[in-house]
C-alpha positions as CSV (number, residue, x, y, z in Angstrom):
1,X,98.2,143.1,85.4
2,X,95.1,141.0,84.2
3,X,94.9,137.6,84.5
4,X,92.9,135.8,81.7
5,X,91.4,132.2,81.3
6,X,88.0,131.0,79.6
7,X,86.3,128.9,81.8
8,X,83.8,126.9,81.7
9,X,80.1,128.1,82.8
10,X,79.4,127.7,86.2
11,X,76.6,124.6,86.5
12,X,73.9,123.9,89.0
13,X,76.4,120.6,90.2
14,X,78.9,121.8,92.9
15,X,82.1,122.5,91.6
16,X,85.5,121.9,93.0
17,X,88.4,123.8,92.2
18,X,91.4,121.8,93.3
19,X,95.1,123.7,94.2
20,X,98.4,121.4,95.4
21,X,101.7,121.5,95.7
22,X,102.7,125.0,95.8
23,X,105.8,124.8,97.2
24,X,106.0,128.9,97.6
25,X,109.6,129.9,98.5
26,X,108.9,132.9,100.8
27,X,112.8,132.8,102.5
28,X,115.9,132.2,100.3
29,X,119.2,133.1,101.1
30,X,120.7,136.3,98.9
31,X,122.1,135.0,96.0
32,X,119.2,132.7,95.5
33,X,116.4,135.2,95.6
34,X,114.1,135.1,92.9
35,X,111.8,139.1,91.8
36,X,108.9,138.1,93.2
37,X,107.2,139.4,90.3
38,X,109.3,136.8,88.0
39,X,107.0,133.9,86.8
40,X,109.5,132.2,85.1
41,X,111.4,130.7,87.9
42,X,112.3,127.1,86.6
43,X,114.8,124.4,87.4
44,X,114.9,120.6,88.6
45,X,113.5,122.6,92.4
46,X,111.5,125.2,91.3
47,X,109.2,126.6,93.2
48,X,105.8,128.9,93.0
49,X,106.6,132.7,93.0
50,X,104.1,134.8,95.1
51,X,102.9,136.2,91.4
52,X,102.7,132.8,89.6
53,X,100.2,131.8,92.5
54,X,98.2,135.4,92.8
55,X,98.1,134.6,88.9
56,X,96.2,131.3,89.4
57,X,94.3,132.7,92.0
58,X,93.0,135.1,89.5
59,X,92.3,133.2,86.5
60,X,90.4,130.2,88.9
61,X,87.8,132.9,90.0
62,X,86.2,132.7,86.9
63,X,85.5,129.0,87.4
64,X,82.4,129.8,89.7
65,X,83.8,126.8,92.2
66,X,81.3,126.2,95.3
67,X,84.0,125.7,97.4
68,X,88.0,124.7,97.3
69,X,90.2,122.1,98.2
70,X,93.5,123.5,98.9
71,X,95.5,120.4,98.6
72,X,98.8,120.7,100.9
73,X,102.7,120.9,100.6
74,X,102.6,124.5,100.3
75,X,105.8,124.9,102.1
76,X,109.2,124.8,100.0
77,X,110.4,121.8,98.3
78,X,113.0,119.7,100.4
79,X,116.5,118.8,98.6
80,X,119.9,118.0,99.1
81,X,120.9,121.4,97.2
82,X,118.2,123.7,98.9
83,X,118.5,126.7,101.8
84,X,118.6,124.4,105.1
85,X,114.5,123.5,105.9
86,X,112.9,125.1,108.8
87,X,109.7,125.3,110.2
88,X,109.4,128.8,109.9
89,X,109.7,128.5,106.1
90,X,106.8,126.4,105.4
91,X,104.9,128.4,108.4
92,X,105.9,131.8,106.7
93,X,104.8,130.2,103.2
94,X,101.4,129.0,104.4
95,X,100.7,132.4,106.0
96,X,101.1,133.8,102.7
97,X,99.4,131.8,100.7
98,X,96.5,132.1,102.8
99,X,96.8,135.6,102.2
100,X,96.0,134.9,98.6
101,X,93.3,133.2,99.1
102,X,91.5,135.3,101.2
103,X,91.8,138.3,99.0
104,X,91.6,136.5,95.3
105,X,88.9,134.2,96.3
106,X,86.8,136.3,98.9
107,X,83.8,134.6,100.8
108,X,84.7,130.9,99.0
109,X,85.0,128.3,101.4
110,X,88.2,126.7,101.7
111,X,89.8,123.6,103.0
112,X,93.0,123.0,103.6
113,X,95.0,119.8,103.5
114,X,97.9,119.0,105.6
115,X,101.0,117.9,103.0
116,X,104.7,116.3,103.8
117,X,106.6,119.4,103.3
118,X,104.3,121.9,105.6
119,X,106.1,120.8,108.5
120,X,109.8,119.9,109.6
121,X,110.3,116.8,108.4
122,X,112.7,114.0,110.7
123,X,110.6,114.6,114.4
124,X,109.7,111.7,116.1
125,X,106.3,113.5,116.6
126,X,105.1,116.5,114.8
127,X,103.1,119.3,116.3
128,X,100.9,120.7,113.0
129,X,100.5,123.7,114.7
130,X,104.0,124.7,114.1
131,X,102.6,125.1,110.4
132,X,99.3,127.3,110.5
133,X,101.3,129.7,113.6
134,X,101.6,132.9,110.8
135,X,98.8,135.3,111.9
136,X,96.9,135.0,108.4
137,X,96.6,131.7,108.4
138,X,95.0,131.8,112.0
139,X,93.0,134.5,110.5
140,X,92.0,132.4,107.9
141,X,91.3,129.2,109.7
142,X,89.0,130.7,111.8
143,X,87.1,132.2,108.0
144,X,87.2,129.0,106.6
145,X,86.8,125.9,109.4
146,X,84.2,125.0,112.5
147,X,86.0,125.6,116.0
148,X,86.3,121.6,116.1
149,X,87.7,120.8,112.2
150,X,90.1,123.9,113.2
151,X,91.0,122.3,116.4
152,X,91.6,118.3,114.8
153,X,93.1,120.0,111.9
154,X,95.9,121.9,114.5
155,X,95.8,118.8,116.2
156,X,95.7,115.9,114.2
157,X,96.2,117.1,110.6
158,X,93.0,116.0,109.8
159,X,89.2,116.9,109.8
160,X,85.6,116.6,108.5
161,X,83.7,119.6,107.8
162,X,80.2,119.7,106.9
163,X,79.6,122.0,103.4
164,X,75.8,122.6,103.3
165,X,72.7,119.8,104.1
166,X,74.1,117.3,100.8
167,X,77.6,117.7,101.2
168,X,80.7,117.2,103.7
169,X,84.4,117.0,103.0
170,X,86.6,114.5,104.9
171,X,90.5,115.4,104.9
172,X,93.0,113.1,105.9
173,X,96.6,113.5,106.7
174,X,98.3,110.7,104.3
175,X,101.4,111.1,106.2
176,X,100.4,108.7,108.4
177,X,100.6,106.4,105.7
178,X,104.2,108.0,103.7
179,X,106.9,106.3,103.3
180,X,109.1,108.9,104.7
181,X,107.7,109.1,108.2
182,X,107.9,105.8,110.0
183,X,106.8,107.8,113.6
184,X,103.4,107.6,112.8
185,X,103.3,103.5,112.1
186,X,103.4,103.1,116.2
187,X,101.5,104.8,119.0
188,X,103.0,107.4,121.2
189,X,105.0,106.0,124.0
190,X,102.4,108.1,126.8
191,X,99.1,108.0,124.7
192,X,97.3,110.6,127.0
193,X,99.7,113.1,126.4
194,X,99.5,113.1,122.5
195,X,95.9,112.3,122.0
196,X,95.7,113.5,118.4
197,X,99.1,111.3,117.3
198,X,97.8,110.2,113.9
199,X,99.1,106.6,113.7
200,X,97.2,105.4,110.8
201,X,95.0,102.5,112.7
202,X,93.0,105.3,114.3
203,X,92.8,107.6,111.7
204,X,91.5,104.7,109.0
205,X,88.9,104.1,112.1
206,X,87.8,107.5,112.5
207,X,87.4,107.7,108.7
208,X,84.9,104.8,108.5
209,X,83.1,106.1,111.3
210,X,82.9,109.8,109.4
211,X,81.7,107.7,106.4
212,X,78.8,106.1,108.5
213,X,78.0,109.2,110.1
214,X,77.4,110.6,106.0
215,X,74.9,107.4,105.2
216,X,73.0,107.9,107.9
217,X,72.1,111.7,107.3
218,X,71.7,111.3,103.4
219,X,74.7,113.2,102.8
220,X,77.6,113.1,99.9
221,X,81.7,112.7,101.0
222,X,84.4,114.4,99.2
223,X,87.4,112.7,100.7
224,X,90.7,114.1,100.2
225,X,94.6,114.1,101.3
226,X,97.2,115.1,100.3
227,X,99.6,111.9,99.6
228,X,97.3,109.5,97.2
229,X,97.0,106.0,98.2
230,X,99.2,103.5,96.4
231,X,103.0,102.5,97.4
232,X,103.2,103.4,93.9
233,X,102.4,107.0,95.2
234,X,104.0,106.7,98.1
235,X,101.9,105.4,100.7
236,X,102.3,102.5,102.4
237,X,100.3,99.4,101.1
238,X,98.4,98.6,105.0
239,X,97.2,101.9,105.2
240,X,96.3,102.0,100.9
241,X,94.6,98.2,101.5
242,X,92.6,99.1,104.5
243,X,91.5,102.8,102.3
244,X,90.3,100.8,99.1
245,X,88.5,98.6,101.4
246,X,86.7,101.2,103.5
247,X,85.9,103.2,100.0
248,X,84.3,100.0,98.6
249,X,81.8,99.7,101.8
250,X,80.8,103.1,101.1
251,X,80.3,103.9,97.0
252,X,77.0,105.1,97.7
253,X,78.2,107.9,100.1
254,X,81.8,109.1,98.1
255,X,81.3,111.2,95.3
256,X,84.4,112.5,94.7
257,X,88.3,111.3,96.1
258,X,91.2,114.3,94.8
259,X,95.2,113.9,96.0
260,X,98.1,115.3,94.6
261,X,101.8,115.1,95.6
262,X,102.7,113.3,92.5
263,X,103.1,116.4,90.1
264,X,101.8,115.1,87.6
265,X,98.2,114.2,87.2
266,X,97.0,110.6,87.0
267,X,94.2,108.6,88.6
268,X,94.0,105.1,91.0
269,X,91.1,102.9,89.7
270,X,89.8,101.2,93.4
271,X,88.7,97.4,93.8
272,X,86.0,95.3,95.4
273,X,87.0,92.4,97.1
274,X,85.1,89.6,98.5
275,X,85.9,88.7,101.7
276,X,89.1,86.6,102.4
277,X,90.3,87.0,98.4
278,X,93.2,87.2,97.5
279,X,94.2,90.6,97.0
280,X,96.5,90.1,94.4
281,X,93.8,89.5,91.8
282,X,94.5,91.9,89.6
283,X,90.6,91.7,87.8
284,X,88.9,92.0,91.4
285,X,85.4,94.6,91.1
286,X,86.2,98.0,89.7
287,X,84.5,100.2,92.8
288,X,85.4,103.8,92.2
289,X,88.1,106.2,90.7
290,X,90.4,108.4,92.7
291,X,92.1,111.9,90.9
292,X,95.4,113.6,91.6
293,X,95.7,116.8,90.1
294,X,98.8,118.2,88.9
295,X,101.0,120.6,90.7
296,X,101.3,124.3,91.3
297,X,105.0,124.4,90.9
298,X,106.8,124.1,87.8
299,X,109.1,121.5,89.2
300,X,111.1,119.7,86.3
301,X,109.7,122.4,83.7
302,X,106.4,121.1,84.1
303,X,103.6,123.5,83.6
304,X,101.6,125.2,86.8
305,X,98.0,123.3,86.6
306,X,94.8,123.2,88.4
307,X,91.3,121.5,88.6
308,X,87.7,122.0,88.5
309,X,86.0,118.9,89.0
310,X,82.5,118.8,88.9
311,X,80.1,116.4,90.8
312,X,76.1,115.5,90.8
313,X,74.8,114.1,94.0
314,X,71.5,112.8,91.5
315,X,73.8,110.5,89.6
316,X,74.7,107.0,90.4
317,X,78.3,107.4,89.3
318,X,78.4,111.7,90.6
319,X,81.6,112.2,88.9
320,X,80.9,114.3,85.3
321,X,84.1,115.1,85.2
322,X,86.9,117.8,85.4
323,X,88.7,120.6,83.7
324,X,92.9,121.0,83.6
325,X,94.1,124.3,83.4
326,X,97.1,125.3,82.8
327,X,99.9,128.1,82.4
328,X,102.6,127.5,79.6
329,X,105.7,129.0,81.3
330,X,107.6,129.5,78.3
331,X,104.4,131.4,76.7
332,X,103.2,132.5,79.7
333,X,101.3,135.9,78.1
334,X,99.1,136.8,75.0
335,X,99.5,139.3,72.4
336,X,98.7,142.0,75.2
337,X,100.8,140.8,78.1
338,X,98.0,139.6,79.7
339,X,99.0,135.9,81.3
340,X,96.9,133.1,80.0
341,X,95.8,130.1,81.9
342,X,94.6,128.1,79.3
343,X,92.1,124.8,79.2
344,X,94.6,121.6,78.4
345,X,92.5,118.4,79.7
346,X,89.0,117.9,80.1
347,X,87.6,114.6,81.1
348,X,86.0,112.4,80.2
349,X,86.1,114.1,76.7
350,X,89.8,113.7,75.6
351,X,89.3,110.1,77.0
352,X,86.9,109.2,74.5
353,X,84.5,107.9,77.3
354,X,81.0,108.1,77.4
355,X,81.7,108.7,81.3
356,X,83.9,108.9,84.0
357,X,82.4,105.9,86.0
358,X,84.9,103.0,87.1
359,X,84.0,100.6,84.5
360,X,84.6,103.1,82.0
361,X,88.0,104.1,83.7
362,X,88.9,100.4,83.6
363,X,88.9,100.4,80.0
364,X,91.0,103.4,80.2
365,X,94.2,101.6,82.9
366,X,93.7,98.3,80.6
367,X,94.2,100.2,77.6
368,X,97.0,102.2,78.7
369,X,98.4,98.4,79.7
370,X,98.1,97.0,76.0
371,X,99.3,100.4,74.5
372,X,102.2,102.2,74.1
373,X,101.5,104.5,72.2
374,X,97.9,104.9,74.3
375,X,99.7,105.0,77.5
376,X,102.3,108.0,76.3
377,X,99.4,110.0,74.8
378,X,97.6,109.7,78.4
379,X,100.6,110.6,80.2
380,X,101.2,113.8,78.1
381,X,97.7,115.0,78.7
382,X,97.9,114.0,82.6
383,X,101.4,116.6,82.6
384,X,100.5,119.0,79.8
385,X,102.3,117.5,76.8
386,X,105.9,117.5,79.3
387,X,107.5,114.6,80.8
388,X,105.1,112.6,83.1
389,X,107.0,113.9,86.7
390,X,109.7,114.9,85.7
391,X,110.5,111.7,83.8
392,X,111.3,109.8,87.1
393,X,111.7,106.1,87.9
394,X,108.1,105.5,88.7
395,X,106.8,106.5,85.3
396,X,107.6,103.2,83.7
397,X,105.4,101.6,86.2
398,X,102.7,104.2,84.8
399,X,100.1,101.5,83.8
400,X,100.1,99.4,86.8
401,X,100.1,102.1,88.9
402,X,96.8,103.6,88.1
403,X,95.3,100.4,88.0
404,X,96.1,98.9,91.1
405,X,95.9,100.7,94.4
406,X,96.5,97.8,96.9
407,X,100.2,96.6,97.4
408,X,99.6,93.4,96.5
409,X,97.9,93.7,93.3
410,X,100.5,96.5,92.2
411,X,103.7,94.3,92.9
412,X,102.7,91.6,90.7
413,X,101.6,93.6,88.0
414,X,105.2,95.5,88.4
415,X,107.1,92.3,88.5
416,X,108.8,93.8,92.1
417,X,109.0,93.2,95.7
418,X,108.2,95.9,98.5
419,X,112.1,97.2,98.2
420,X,111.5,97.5,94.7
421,X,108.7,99.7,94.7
422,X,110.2,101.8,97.1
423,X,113.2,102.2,95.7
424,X,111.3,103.6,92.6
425,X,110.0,105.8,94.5
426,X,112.4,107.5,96.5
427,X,114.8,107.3,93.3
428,X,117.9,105.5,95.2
429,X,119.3,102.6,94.4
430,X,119.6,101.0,97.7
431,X,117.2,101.4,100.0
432,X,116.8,98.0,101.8
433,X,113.1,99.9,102.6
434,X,114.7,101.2,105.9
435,X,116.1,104.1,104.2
436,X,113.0,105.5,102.9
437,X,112.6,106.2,106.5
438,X,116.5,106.9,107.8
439,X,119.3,108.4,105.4
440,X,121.7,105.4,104.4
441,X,125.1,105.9,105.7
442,X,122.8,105.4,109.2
443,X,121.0,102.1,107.8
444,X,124.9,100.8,106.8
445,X,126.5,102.2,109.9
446,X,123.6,101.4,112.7
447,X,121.7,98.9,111.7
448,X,123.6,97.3,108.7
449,X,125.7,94.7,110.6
450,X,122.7,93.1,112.3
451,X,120.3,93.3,109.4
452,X,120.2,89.7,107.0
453,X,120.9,90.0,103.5
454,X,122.6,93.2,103.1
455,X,125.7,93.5,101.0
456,X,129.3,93.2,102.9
457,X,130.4,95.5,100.4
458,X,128.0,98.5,101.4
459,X,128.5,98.2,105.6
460,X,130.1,101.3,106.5
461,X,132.3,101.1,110.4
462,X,129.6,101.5,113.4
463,X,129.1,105.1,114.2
């Protein structure tokens, strides 16, 4: 079968072709199995289909990218209805997506990014591994990565990994900073025996000191991760404060900042702030722009997507811009039966902005506060025209969401409290924050009787 998309020339910038959230289902029990021809596989869970993924594979080629960004949670999607979650699952999905990669995109770098559902989920600390153990993706780790990024990826989650003498790419595990995975807010009880435990107040350390490194040789950061920073996105507001901050010390040496996770696509505009402001000034120094891309998986009927984004170290602001492709599911072929990834985004041009620089972006997040009717159209071009993820209980925060990435800033824009914004997030409607981390009947049950403020009507007996 042939795999068609008009892309763009190839330019002399680099150009960065962005994949996440895969969610390949490789294992399903019997009456579950989907052909694993069939790229039509859609429902509230769905999932990417070994031929949906070869067919994105395929049609990115084209795009000339300098290298790739391969953006995490390539294992299955986690839900209450869904086969029971293993390790070997998202282990036997990365392996095969690596696969992929190595035979659609042959001699492209690659870097991978660690996402929440690549491992087992609930263990008080997680051994990453557990996810890159499949014999191609050792194969391919070895193509693609130094011995030492290999070695802090396996061990840590995350890495920095020098691209050529202007460029370097710094990948960091975000789920030090989720909301789902309180082991990684303390240190390990016996530090010397789990040296690469990624509790956030190390990594954020090691990040500034990868940043410095980058000034000092003249060279450009792409950072990346797979969870993007914002409660709003699901990463805790210390760990989102302490990011924005860091970023702000060093616009002259990051280009570029891609997530995903969300879905959806969207963007975070960044602040300045002075030292000792408040950080709940919501008009504080625009500093940069971060970018999620949209997902892989047609989760919630949304449409598989990708990114190019394209950079020039020359310019003062070295985002141009980007590229959204995308495969309409339920027109997924031409006239010939060919499938067609088609061009559905391209900024800064459907924006109407001259550029993509933060001052310009501001005018885009105050807009899209002001405007309706703004704010729906730029939703609809973030998820291809469909229901900004999945229509869930975060989208009405849409506008402050984007604009504010520090938990301070975002809450009073929102008009919530911490429990709020969680609650949002997880879609529950308790969560008294604790069970964002533990399921509830153990909140009510363990800790609900000595916790003030909870409601006597939702304590269940002690366990």
């Amino acid at each position: 079968m042939l795999w068609l998309c008009t892309l763009t020339e190839a330019t002399t910038s680099p150009r960065v072709l962005h994949f996440t959230d895969l969610h390949v289902h490789t294992t399903m029990a019997a009456e579950e199995q989907v052909a694993i021809n069939d790229l039509h596989h859609q429902d509230a869970h769905a999932t990417t289909t070994n031929a949906l993924w070869r067919s994105a594979l395929s049609a990115a080629a084209q795009a000339n990218a300098s290298f790739v960004i391969w953006g995490g949670d390539t294992g299955p999607q986690r839900c209450e209805t869904c086969f029971p979650y293993e390790q070997r699952h998202a282990t036997e999905a990365i392996g095969v997506a690596s696969t992929a990669l190595r035979e659609l995109l042959p001699g492209v770098r690659i870097f991978p990014v660690i996402g929440n559902t690549d491992f087992a989920e609930g263990a008080a600390h997680v051994n990453y591994a557990d996810a890159w153990a499949h014999e191609a993706s050792q194969s391919a780790l070895q193509a693609w990565l130094s011995n030492g990024s290999r070695r802090n990826l396996l061990s840590r989650g995350y890495y920095s990994e020098k691209v050529d003498d202007v460029w370097r790419v710094v990948v960091l595990n975000t789920r030090a900073c989720h909301i789902r995975n309180f082991a990684d807010f303390k240190p390990a009880p016996n530090a010397a025996e789990q040296p690469g435990l990624p509790f956030f107040e190390d990594q954020l350390a090691w990040f500034r000191q990868q940043l410095a490194d980058a000034r000092l040789h003249g060279s450009r950061v792409i950072v990346t991760g797979h969870v993007p920073p914002g409660i709003w996105g699901g990463c805790w507001g210390e760990f989102s404060d302490e990011y924005e901050d860091i970023v702000a010390s060093f616009a002259d040496v990051v280009a570029l900042q891609i997530f995903g996770h969300q879905h959806s696509g969207s963007s975070r505009l960044l602040r300045a702030f002075a030292d000792g402001a408040d950080r709940s000034e919501q008009d504080a120094t625009a500093s940069s722009v971060a970018s999620i891309t949209p997902s892989i998986a047609p989760q919630g009927g949304q449409m598989p997507s990708f990114r190019v984004y394209t950079v020039d170290p020359g310019r003062a602001q070295p985002v141009v811009g980007f590229e959204q492709y995308r495969l309409d599911l339920e027109r997924p072929t031409n006239a010939d039966g060919n499938v067609l990834w088609q061009l559905s985004y391209q900024a800064p041009v459907h924006l109407g902005l001259a550029s993509l620089s933060p001052e310009e972006w501001r005018r885009v997040v105050q807009h899209a506060a002001t405007n309706a009717t703004y704010r729906s159209l730029l939703m609809k071009l973030e998820s291809n025209g469909k229901d900004w993820h999945a229509g869930t209980k975060s989208a009405k925060d849409y506008a402050c969401g984007i604009k504010h990435v520090g938990e301070p800033a975002y809450l009073r824009c929102a008009g919530k409290n911490q429990e709020g914004a969680v609650r949002d997030y997880i879609m529950k409607d308790h969560t008294y924050v604790l069970s964002a981390i533990f399921p509830f009947d153990v909140i009510m049950s363990s800790f609900g009787h000595s916790l003030p403020g909870i409601l006597e009507e939702d304590l269940l007996p002690p366990e």
